[in-house]
MIDOSE-1310 file (N, C-alpha, C; in nm, 2 decimals, decimal comma, always signed):
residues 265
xxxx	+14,64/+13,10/+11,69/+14,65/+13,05/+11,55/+14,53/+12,96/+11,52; +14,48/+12,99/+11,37/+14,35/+12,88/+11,37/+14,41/+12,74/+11,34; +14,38/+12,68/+11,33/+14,38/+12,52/+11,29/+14,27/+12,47/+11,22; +14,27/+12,39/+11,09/+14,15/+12,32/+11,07/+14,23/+12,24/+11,00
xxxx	+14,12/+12,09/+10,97/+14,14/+11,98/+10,94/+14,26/+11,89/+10,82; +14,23/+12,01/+10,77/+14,29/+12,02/+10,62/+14,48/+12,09/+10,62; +14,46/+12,15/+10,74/+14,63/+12,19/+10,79/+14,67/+12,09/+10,86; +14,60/+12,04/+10,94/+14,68/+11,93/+11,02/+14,68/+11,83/+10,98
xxxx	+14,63/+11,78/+10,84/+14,67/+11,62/+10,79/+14,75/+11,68/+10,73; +14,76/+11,80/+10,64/+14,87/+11,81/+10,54/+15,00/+11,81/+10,63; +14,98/+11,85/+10,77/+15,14/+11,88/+10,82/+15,16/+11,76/+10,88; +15,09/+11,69/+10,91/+15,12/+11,55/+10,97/+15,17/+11,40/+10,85
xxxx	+15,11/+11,46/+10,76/+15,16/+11,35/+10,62/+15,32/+11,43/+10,61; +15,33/+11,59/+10,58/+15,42/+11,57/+10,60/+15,57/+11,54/+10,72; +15,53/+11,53/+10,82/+15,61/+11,49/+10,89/+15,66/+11,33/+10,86; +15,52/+11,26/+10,85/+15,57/+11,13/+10,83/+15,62/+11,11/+10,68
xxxx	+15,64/+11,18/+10,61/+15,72/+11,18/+10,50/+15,87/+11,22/+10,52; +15,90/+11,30/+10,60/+16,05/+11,29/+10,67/+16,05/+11,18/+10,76; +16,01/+11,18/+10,82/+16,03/+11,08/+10,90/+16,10/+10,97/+10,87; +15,97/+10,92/+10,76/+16,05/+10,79/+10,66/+16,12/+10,80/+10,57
xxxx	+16,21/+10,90/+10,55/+16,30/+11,01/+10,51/+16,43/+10,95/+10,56; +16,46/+10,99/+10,68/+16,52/+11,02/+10,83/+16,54/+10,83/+10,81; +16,43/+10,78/+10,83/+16,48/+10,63/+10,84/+16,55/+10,54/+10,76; +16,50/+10,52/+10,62/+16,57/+10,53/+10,54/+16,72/+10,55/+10,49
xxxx	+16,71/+10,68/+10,54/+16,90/+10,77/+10,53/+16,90/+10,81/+10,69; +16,97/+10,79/+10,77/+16,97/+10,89/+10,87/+17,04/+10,97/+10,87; +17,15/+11,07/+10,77/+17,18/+11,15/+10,71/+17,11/+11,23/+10,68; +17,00/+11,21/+10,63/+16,87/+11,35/+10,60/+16,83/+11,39/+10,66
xxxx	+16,82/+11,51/+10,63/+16,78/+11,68/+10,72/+16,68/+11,71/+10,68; +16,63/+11,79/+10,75/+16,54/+11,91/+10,72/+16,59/+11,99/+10,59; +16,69/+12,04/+10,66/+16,80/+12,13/+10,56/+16,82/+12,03/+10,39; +16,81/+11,92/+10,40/+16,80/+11,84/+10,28/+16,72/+11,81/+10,20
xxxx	+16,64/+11,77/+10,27/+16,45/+11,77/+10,24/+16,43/+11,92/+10,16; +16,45/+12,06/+10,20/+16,44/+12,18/+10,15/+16,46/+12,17/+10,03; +16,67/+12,11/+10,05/+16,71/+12,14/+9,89/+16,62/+12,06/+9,77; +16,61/+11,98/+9,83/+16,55/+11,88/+9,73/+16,43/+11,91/+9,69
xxxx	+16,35/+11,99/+9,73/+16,20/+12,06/+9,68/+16,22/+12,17/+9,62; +16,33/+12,27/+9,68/+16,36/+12,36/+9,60/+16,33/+12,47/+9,77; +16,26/+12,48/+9,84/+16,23/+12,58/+9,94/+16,33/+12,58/+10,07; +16,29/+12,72/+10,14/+16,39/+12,73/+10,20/+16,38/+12,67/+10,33
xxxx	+16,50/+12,64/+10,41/+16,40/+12,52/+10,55/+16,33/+12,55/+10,61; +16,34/+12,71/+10,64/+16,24/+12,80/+10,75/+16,09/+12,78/+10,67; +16,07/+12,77/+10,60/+15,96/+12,79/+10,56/+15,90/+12,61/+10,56; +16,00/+12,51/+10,56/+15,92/+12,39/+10,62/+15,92/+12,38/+10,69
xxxx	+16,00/+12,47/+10,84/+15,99/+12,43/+10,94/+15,86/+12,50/+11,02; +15,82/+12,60/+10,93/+15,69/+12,62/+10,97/+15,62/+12,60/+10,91; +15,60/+12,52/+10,83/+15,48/+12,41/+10,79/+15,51/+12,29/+10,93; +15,60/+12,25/+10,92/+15,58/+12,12/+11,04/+15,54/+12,15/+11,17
xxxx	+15,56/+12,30/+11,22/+15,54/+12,38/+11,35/+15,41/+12,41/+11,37; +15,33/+12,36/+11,22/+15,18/+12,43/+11,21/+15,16/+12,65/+11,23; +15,27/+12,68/+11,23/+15,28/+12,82/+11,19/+15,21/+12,85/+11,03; +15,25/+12,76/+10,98/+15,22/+12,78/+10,79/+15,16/+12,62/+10,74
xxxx	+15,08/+12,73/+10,63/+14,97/+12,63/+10,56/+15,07/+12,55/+10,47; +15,07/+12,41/+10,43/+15,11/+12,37/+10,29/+15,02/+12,40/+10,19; +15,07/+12,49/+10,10/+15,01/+12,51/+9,97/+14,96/+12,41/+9,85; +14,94/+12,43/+9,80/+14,89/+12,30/+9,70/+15,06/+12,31/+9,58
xxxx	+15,04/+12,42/+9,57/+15,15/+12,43/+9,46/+15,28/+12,38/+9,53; +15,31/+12,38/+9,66/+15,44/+12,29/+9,71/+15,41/+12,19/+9,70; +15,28/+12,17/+9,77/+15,23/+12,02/+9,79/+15,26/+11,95/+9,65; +15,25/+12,01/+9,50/+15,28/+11,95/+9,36/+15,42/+11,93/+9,35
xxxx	+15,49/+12,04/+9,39/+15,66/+12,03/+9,41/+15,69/+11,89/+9,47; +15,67/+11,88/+9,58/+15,69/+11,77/+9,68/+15,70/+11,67/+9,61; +15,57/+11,63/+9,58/+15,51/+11,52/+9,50/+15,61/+11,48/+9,37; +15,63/+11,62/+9,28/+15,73/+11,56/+9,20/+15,85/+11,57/+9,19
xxxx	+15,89/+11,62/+9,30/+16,09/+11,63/+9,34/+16,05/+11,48/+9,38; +15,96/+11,42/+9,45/+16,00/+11,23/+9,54/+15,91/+11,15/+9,44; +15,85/+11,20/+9,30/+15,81/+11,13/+9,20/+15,70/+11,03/+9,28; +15,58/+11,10/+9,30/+15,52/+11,00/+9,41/+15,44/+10,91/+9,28
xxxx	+15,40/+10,80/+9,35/+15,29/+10,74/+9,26/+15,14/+10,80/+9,27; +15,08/+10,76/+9,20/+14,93/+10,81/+9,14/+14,86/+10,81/+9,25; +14,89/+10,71/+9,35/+14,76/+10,66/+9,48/+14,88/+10,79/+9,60; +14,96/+10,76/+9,57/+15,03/+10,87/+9,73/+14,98/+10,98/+9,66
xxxx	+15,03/+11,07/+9,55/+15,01/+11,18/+9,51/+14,85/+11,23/+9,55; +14,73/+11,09/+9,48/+14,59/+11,11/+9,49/+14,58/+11,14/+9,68; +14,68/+11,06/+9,74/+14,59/+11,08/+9,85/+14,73/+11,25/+9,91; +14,81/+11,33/+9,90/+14,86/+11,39/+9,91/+14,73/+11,55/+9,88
xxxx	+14,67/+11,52/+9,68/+14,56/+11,61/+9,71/+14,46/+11,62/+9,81; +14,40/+11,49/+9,83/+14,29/+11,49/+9,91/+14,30/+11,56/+10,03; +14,39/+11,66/+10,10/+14,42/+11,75/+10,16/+14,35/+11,87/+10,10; +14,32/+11,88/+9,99/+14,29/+12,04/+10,00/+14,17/+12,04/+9,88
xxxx	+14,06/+12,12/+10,01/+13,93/+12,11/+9,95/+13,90/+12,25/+9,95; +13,82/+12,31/+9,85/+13,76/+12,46/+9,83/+13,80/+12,51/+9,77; +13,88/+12,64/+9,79/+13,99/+12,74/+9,71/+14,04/+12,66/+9,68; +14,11/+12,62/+9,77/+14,26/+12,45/+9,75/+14,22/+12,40/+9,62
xxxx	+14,10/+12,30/+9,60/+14,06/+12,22/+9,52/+14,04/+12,30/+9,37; +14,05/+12,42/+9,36/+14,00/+12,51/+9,29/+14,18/+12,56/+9,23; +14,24/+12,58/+9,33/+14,42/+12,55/+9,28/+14,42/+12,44/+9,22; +14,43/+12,36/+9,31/+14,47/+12,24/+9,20/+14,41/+12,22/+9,05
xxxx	+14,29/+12,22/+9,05/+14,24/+12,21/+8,89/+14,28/+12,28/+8,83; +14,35/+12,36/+8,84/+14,38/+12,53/+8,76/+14,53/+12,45/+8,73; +14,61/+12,39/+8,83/+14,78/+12,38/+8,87/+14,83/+12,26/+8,85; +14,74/+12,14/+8,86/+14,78/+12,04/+8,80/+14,84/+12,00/+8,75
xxxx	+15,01/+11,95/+8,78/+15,07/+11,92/+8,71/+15,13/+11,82/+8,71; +15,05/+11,66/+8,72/+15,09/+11,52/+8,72/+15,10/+11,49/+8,55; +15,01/+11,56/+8,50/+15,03/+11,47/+8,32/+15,02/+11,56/+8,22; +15,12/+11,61/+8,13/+15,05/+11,68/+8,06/+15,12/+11,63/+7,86
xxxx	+14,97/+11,63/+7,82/+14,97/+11,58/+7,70/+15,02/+11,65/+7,58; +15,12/+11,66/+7,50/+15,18/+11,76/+7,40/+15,11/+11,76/+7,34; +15,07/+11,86/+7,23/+14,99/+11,86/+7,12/+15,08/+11,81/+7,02; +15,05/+11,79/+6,88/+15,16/+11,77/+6,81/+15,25/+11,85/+6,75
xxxx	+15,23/+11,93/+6,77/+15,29/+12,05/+6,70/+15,40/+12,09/+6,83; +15,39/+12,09/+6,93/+15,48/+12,09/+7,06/+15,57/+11,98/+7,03; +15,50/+11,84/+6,98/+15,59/+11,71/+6,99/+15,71/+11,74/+6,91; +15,66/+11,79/+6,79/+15,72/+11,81/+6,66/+15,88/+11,91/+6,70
xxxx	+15,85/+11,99/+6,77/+15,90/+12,10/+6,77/+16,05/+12,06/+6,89; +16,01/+11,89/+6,95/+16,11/+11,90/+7,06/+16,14/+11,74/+7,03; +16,11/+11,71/+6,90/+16,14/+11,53/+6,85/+16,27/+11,49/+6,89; +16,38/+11,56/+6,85/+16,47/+11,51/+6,90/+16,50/+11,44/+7,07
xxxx	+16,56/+11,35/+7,06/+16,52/+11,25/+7,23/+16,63/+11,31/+7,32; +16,65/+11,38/+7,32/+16,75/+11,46/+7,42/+16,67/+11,57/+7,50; +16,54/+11,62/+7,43/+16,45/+11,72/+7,50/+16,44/+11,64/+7,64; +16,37/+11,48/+7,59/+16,32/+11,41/+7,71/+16,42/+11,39/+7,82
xxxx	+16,51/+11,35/+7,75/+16,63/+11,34/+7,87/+16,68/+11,43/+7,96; +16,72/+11,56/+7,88/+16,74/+11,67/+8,01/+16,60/+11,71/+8,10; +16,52/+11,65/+8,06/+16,39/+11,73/+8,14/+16,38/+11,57/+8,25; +16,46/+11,48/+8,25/+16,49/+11,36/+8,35/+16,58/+11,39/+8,42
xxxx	+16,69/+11,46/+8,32/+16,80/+11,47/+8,46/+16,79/+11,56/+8,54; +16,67/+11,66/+8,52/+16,66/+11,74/+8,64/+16,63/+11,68/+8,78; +16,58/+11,56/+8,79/+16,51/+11,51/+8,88/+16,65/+11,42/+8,97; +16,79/+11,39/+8,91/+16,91/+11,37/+8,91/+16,95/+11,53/+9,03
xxxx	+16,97/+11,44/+9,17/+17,05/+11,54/+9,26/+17,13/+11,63/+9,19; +17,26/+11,55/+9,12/+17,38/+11,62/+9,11/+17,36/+11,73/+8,98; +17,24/+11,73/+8,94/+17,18/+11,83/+8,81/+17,23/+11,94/+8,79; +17,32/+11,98/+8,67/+17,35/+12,08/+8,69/+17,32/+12,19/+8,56
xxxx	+17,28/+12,32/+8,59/+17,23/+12,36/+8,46/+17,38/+12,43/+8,39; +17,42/+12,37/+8,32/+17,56/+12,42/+8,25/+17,52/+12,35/+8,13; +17,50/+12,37/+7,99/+17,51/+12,32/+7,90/+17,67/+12,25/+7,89; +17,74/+12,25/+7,88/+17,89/+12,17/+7,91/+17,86/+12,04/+7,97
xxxx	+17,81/+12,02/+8,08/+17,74/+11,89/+8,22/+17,67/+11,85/+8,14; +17,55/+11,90/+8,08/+17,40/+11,86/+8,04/+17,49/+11,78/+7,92; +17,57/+11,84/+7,81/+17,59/+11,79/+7,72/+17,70/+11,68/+7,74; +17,79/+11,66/+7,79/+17,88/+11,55/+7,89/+17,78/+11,43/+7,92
xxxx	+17,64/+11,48/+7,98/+17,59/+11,37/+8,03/+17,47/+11,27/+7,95; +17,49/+11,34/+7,81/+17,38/+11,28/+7,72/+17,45/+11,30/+7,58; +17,56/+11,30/+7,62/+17,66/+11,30/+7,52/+17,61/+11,36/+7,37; +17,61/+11,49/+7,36/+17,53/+11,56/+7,26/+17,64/+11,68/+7,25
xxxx	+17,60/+11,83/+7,18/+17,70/+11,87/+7,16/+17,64/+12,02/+7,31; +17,77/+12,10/+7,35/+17,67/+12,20/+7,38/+17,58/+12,28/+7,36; +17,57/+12,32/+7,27/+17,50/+12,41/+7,17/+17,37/+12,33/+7,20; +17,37/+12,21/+7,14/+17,23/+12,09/+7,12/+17,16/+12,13/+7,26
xxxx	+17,25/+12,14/+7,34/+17,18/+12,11/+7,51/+17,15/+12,25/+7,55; +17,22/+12,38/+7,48/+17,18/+12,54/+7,56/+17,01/+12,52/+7,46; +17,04/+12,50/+7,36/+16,91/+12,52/+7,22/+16,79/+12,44/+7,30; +16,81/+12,33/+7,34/+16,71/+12,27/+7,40/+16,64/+12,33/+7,51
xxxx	+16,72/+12,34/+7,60/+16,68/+12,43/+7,73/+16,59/+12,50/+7,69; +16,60/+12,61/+7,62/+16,56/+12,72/+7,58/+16,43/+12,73/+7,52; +16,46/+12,60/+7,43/+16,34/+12,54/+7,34/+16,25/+12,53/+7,47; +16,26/+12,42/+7,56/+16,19/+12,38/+7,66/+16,12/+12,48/+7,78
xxxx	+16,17/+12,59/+7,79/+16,14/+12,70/+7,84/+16,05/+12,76/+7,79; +16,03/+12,76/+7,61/+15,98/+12,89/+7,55/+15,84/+12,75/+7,53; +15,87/+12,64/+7,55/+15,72/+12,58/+7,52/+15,65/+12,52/+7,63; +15,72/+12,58/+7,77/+15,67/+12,55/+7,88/+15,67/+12,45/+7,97
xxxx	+15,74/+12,37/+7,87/+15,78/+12,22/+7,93/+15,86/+12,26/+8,05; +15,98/+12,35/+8,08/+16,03/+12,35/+8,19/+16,01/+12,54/+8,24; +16,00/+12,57/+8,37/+16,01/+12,69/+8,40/+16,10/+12,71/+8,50; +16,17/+12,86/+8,59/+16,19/+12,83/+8,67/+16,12/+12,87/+8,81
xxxx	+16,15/+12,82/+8,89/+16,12/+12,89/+9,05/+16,12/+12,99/+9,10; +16,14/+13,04/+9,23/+16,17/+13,20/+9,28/+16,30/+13,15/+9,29; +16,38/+13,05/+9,33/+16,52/+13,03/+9,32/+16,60/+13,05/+9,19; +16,52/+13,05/+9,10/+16,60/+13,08/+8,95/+16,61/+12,91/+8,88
xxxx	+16,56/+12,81/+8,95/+16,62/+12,72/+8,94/+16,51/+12,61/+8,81; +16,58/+12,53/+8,76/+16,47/+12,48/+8,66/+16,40/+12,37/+8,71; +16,28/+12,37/+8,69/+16,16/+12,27/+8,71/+16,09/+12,23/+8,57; +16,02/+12,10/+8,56/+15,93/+12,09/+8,49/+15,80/+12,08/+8,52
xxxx	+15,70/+12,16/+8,43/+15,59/+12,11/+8,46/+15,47/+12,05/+8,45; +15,56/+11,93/+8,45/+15,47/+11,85/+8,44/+15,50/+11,72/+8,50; +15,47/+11,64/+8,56/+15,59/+11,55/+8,61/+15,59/+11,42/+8,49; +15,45/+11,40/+8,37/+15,46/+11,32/+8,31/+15,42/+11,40/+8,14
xxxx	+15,50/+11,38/+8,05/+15,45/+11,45/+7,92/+15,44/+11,29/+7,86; +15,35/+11,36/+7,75/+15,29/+11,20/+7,68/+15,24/+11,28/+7,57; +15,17/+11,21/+7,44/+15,13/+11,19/+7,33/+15,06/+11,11/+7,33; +14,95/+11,08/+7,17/+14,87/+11,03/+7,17/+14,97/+10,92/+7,07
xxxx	+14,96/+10,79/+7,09/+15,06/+10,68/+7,06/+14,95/+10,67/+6,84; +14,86/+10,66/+6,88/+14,75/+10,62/+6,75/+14,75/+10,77/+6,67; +14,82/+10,90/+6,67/+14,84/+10,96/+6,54/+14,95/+10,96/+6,49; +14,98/+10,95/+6,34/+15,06/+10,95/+6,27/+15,09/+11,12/+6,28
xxxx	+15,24/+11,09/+6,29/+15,32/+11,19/+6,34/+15,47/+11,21/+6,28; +15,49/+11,29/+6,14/+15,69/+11,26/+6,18/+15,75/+11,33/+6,24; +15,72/+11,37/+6,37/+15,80/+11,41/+6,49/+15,79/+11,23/+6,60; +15,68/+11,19/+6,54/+15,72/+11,06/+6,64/+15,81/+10,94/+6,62
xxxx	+15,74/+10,95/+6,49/+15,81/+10,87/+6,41/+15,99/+10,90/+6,41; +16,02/+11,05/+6,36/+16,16/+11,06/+6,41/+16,19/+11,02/+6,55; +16,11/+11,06/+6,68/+16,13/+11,04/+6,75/+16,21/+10,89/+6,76; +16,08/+10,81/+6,77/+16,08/+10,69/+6,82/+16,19/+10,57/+6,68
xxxx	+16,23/+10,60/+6,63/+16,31/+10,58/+6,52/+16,47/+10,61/+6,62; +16,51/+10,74/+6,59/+16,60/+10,75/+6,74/+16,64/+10,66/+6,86; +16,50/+10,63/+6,94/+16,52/+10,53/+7,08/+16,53/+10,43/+7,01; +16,51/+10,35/+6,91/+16,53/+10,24/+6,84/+16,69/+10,25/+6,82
xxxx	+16,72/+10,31/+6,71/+16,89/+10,33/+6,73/+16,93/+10,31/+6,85; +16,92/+10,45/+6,96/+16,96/+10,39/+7,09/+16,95/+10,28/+7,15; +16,81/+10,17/+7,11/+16,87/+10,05/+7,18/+16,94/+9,97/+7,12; +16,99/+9,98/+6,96/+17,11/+9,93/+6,87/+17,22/+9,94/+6,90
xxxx	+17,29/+10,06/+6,97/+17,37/+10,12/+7,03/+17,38/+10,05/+7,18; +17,31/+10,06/+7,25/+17,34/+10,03/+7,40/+17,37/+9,87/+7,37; +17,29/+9,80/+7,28/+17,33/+9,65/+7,24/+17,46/+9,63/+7,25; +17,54/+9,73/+7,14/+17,67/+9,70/+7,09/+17,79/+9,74/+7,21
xxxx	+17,71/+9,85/+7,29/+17,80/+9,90/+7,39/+17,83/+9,85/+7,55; +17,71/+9,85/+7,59/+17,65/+9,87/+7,69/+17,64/+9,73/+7,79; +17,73/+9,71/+7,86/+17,75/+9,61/+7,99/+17,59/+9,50/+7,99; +17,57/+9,37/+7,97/+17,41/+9,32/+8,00/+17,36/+9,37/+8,14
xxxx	+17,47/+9,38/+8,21/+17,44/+9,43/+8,35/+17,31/+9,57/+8,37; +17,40/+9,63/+8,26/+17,30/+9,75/+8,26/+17,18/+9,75/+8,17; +17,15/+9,68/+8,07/+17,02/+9,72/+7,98/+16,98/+9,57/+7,98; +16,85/+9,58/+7,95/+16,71/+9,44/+7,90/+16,67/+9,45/+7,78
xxxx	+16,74/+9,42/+7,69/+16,70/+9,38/+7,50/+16,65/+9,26/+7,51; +16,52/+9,22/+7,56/+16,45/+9,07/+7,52/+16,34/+9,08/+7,47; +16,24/+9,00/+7,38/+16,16/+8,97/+7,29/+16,08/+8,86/+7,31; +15,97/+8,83/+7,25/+15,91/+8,73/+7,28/+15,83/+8,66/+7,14
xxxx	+15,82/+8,54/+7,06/+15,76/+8,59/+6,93/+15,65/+8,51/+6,95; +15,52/+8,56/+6,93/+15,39/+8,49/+6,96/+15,28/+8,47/+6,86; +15,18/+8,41/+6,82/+15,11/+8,36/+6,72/+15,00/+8,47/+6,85; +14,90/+8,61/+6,78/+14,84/+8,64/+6,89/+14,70/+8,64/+6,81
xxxx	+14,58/+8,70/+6,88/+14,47/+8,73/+6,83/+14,45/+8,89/+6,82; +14,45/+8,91/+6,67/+14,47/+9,05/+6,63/+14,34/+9,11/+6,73; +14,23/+9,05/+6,78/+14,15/+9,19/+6,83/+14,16/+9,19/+6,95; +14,28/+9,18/+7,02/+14,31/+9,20/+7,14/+14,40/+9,32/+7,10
xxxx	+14,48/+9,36/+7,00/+14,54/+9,43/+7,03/+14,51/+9,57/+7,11; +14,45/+9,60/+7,10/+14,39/+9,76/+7,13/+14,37/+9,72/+7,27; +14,33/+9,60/+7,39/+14,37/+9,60/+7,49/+14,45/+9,59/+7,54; +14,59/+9,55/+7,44/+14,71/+9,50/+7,47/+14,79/+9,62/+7,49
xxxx	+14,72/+9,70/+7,39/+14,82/+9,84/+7,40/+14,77/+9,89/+7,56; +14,69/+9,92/+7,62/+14,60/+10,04/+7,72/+14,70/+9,94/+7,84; +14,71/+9,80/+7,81/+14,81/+9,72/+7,92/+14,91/+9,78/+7,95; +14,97/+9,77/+7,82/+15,13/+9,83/+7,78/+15,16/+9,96/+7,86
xxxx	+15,05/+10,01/+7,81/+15,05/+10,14/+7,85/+15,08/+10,19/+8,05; +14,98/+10,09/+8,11/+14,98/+10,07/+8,23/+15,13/+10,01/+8,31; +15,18/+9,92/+8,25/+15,29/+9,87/+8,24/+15,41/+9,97/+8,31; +15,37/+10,07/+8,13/+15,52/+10,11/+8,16/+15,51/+10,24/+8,23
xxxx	+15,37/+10,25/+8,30/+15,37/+10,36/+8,43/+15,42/+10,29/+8,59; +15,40/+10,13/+8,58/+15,42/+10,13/+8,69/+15,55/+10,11/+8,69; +15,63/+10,05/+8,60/+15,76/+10,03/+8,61/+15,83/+10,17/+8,64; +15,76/+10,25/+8,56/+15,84/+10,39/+8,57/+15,84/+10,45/+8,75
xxxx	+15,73/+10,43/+8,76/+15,71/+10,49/+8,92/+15,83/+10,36/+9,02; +15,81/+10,24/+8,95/+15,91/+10,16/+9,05/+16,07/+10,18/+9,01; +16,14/+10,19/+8,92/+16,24/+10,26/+8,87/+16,29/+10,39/+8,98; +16,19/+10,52/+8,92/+16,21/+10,61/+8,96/+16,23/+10,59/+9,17
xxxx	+16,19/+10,53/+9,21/+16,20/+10,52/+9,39/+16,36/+10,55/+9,42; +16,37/+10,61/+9,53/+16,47/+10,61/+9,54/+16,60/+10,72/+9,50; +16,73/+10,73/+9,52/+16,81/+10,86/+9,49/+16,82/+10,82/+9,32; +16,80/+10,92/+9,26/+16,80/+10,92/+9,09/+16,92/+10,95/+9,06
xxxx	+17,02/+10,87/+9,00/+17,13/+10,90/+8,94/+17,14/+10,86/+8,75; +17,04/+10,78/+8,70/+17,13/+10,81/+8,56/+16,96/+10,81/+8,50; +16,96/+10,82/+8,34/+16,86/+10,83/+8,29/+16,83/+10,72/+8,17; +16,73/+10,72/+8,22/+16,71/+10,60/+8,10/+16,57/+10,60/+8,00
xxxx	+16,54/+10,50/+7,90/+16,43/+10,52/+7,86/+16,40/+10,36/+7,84; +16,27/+10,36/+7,89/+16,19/+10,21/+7,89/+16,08/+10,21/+7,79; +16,16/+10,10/+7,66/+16,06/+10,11/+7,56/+15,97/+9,95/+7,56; +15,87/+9,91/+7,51/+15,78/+9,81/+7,49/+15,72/+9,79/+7,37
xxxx	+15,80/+9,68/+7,25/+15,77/+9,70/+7,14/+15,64/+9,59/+7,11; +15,52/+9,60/+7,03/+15,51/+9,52/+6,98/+15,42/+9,53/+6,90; +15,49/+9,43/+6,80/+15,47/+9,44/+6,62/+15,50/+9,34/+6,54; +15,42/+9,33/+6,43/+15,33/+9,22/+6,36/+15,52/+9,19/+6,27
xxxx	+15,51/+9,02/+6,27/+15,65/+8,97/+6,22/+15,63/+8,89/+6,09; +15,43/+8,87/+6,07/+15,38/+8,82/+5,92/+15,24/+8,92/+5,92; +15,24/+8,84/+5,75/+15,09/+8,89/+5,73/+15,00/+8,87/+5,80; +14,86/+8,95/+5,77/+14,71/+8,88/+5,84/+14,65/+8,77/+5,75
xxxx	+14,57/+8,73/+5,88/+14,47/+8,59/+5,80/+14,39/+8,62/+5,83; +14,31/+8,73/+5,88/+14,19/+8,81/+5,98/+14,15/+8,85/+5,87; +14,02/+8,76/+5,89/+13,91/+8,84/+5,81/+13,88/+8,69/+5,67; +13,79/+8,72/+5,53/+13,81/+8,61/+5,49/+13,91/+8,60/+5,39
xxxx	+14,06/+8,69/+5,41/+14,15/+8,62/+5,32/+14,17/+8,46/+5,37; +14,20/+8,41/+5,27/+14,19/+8,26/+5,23/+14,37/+8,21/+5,17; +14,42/+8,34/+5,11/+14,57/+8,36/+5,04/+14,61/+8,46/+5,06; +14,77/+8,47/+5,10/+14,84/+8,57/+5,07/+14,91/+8,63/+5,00
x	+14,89/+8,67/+4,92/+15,01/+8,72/+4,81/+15,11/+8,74/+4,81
């Protein structure tokens, strides 16, 4: 059998990825590791046997069934150079940006949610479950699926089974949109709601009111922005059981004095 360099880190990263697997839970299998990527075990056990190549396109799976961060994921590709490298650019699927007309089409905030709970072990595709667990109707939750299929946001596998792909969707925050606007109007309600409902144990509704320098904002945002990736990647660690949404508001509470107004009307 040949061997080169580019097989044997990939199959040695993955071993130490079970491994620390295995330590973590000592409950986890091989056989568990599979389910949770979606493949069958023989086929990791000959990746770990060095019998079989890891592909790039598992190697993407992997990455976002365990939601890796930016620097594991970056160093996960750096395994595969030439053809490989030539997959990946083609297959990439860490981020992918909605046009607006996509956004539009899936504003309602429940698209986002079921395309989270797939990443939820106990995930089950039953619109009944799906709708039970985002408290919507069924219909709302078969319609969405569907929707999400026919706009590519989710596909399935050779298992039949649903994936997204992309492990991150996003928009551009600076166009005027009323698909975002509905959107984000929505998670607002929802944090009105979890206020009235929702244990302090479980949610963080806090604020801060500050006197700022309006031409910072535009760095404040790209911060923000950074923020709520790494929280997200530190959240996500670990067995996923419920779904949530992490919002970061901030917005002007008076007029401006920027510039030479002198009075306000």
């Amino acid at each position: 059998m040949e061997t080169n360099i580019e097989n044997t880190s990939s199959q040695l990263w993955l071993e130490n990825l079970l491994v620390e697997k295995i330590k973590k839970n000592p409950q986890f299998s091989l056989r568990a590791f599979a389910r949770l990527v979606d493949v069958s075990p023989a086929v990791l056990s000959r990746i770990l046997s060095g019998k079989r190549r890891l592909t790039f396109n598992l190697a993407v799976r992997i990455a976002d069934a365990l939601v890796l961060g930016p620097i594991e994921r970056d160093h996960l590709y750096s395994f595969f150079t030439g053809a490989a490298a030539a997959e990946r650019s083609d297959e990439d699927r860490h981020e992918k940006e909605l046009s607006i007309d996509c956004f539009n089409a899936m504003k309602e905030w429940y698209h986002y949610g079921i395309t989270q709970l797939l990443y939820i072990e106990a995930f089950q595709e039953d619109p009944k479950w799906i709708a039970k667990m985002l408290s919507i109707t069924e219909l709302e939750a078969k319609l969405a699926v569907d929707r999400l299929l026919r706009l590519e946001i989710l596909d399935r596998n050779e298992f039949g089974r649903l994936y997204r792909t992309a492990t991150h969707l996003s928009t551009s925050t600076d166009i005027a949109s009323a698909g975002i606007r509905h959107f984000q109007k929505q998670i607002l309600e929802k944090s009105v709601e979890s206020l009235e409902r929702d244990d302090i144990s479980e949610r963080d509704i806090t604020s801060i009111t500050i006197a700022i320098n309006e031409d910072r904002i535009p760095e404040a945002k790209k911060e923000i922005m950074k923020f709520r990736k790494r929280m997200a990647e530190f959240l996500a660690d670990g067995a996923k059981t419920r779904v949530y949404n992490l919002g970061v508001h901030l917005i002007p509470l008076s007029k401006s004095t920027n510039g030479d107004t002198n009075e306000i009307n």
